[in-house]
N, C-alpha and C positions, 0 to 999 in steps of 0.2 A: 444183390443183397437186399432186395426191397420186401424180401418174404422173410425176413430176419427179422424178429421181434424187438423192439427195442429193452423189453422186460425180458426178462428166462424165470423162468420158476422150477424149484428144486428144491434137492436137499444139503444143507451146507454142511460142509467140514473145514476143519481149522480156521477157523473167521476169524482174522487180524481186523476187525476194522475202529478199533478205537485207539490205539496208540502203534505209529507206524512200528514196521519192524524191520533187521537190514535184509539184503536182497543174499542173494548166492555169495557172489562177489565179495560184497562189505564183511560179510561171518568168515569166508577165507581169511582175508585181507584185507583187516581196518582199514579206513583211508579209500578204498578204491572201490567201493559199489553206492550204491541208493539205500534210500530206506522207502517203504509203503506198507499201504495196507491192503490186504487181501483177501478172499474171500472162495476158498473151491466148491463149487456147485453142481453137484450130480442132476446128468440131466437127463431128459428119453434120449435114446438113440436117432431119434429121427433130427431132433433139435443140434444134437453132436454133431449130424451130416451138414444139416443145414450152414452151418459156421463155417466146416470146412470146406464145402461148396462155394461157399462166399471167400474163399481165402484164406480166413484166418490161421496162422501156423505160430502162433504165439499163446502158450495157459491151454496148450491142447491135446500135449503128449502122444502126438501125433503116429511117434514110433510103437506105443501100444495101443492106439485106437480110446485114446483116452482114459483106459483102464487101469483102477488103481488097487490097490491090495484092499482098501475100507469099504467098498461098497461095489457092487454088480453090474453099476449102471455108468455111462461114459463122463469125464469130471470136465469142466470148462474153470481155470481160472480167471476170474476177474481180479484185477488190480489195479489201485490209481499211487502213482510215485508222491513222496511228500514233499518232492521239489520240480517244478519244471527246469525244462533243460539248461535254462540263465540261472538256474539257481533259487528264483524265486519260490517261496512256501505255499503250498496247495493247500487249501480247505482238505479237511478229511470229510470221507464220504458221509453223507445222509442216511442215518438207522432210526429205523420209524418201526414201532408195531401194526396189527393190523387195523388199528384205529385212529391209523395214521400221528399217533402221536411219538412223541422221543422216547427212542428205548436205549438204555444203556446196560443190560444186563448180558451176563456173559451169553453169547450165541453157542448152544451145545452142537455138536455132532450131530446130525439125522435132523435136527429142526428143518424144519419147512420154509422157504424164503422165495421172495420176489427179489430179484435184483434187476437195479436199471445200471443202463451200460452204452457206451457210445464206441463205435469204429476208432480205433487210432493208428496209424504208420506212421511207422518209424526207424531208423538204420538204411536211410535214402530207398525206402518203400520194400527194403528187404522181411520185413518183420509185419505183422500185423494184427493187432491182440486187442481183445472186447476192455476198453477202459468201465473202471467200476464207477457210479455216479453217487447212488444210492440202495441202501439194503430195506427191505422190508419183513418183517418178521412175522410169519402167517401163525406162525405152531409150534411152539419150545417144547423141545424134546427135557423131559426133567433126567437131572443123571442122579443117581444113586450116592447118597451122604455118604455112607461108609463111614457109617456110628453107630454103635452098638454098647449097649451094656455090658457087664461082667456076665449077668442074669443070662443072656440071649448068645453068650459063646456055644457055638455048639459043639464043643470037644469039651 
């Protein structure tokens, strides 16, 4: 694992990381899962191997090689749970722009990010998945208002 970066840089999809969200489990099944925050981060293919050369078989989707329907390139989730395992409440992660200051604006699709991340196992070392620390925001992707005048209908 020592050629594992502790950053990845990518492009994000679906960024939960400011108010956690439930896990699989909890959205089945009130009462029985977790909640976190999340972050999926398209990344080269070589960075894809790397993780799972190192192990990791957790946010890897391992059964299609990482491949998701939104983008071409292999997806790594990171996530940090909003409770440790006694229950106690986790800080949510660190979202900074690239001038290192606090961003709190929605994270679009295709933006550009730095994420840090640290090793975790877990399920007596059956499990092993890139915990999320902090996000960095290199490049907002702007998405499109979808406002328009009467004037500007084109039919």
């Amino acid at each position: 694992m020592s050629d594992l970066s502790k950053v990845v840089e990518g492009e994000s999809y679906f960024a939960k990381v400011y108010d956690a969200v439930p896990d699989y489990n909890e959205k089945q099944s009130p009462g029985t899962g977790k909640y976190q925050w999340e972050i999926n981060v398209a990344v080269e293919p070589e960075v894809y191997e790397q993780f799972k050369a190192a192990g990791f078989n957790a946010g890897m989707r391992l059964d299609k090689g990482g491949k998701m329907d939104y983008t071409n390139k292999p997806v790594i989730t990171f996530l940090k749970w909003a409770a440790d395992y006694n229950g106690n409440p986790n800080e949510a992660p660190i979202v900074m722009d690239k001038d290192k200051e606090s961003f709190a604006e929605r994270i679009e699709n295709g933006s550009k990010v730095k994420v840090q991340w640290e090793a975790y196992s877990y399920g007596k070392g059956r499990h092993k998945r890139p915990m999320l620390l902090a996000v960095q925001v290199l490049e907002l992707v702007e998405q499109a208002k979808g406002d328009i005048t009467p004037d500007e209908v084109a039919f």
